[in-house]
N, C-alpha and C positions, 0 to 999 in steps of 0.2 A: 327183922329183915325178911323178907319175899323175894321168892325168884317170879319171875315173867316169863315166856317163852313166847317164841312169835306162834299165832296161829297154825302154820304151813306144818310146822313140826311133828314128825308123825306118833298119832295118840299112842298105838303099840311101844314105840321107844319110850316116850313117857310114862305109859304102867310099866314099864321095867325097872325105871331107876326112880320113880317117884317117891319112895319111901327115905330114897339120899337127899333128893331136892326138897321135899320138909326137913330136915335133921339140920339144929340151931345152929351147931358144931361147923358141919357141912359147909354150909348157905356163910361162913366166914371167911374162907378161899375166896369172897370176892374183896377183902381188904388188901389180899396180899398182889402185888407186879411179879409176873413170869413173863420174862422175854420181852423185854424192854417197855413195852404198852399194854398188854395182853393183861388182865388178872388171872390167878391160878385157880376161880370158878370158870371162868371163859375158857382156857385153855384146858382144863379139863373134861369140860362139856366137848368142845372140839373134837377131843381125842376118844372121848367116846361115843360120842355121835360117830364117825368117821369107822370105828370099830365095828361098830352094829352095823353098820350099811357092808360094811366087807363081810362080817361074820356071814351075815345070811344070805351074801351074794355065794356065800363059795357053801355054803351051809355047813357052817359051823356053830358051836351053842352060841347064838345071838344073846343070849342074857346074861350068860358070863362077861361075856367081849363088853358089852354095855355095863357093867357095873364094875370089873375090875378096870374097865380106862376112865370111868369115870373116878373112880376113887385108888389112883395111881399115887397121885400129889397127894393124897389127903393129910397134911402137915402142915401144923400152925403156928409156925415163926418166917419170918424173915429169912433167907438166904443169907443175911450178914450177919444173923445174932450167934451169939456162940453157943458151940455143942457142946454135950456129957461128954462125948470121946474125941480123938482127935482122927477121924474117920473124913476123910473128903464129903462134901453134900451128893455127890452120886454116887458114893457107897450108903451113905447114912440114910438119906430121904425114904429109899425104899423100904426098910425098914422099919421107922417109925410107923408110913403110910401104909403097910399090911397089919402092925400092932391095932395103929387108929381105926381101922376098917373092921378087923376082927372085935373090936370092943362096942366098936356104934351099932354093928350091920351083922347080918346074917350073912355072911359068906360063904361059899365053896373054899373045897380045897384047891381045887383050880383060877380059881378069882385069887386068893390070896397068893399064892404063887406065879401066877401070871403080875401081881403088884412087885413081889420082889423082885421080878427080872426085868420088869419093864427098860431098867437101863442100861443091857445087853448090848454094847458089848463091853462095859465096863462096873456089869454085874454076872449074875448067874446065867446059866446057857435056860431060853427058852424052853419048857414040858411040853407045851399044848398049842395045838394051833392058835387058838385065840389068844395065847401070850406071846405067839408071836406077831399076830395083826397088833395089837396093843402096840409092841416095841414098834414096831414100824408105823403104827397113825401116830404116834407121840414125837419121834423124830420128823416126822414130814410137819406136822400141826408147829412144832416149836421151830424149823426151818420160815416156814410160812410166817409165823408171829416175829422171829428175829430180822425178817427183813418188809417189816411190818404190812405184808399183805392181809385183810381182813377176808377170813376164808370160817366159812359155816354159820355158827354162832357170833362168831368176831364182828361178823355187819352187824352195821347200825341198826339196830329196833330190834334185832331178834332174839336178844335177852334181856329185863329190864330187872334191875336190882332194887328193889325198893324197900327204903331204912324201914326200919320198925319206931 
């Protein structure tokens, strides 16, 4: 499987996260539906595109912001499948998806921790500015997808997943 990007996309954002968007692992978040149409590759691209553009409007670490909203979700099951513990999915996801990021990717202490809190306020209180844009592109990105508005990546052509 390959990801596509639309041309428009700015090259700086993609040497940031480019090393996620190769990763086998990764590039399978497009099998999985977040918010009712949306796949949890798109919806994470979303959410981190949308972070980068704030990070470095307010100047904040831009690279952080793009890699920990990019690998937020990074968890590969199903919302319905059953868990190890009996933990709600918005306690548990975050968790596994800072494990999954620390084992694939070279992370910051601030990337990973900015993943665990992502679902604030029904996780841990935000460290860093950039976990706080995160919390907040990720609620706006899954507001937008649940009431199926195609916003960023979500348009048509400007991601193409192509099987292996």
């Amino acid at each position: 499987m390959d990801i596509k990007v639309a041309e428009d996309v700015s090259a700086e954002y993609l040497s940031i996260v480019n090393d996620i968007l190769k990763d086998a692992d990764f590039r399978k978040l497009a099998l999985y539906i977040q918010h009712l149409r949306t796949t949890r590759l798109i919806h994470s691209l979303n959410v981190s595109y949308l972070s980068w553009k704030i990070a470095k409007k307010l100047g904040c670490d831009e690279r952080a912001a793009a890699r920990a909203g990019l690998l937020h979700d990074f968890f590969l099951y199903k919302f319905s499948d059953p868990k190890p513990v009996k933990e709600l999915q918005a306690f548990y996801h975050p968790k596994v998806a800072a494990k999954n990021s620390s084992e694939h990717f070279d992370i910051s202490e601030k990337e990973r921790l900015a993943i665990l809190s992502h679902m604030f306020p029904l996780g841990p209180l935000p460290t860093s500015r950039e976990a706080w844009i995160i919390t907040c592109a990720d609620k706006l990105c899954a507001a937008m997808e649940l009431c199926c508005f195609s916003i960023a990546f979500a348009k048509q052509g400007r991601v193409i997943v192509i099987p292996a």
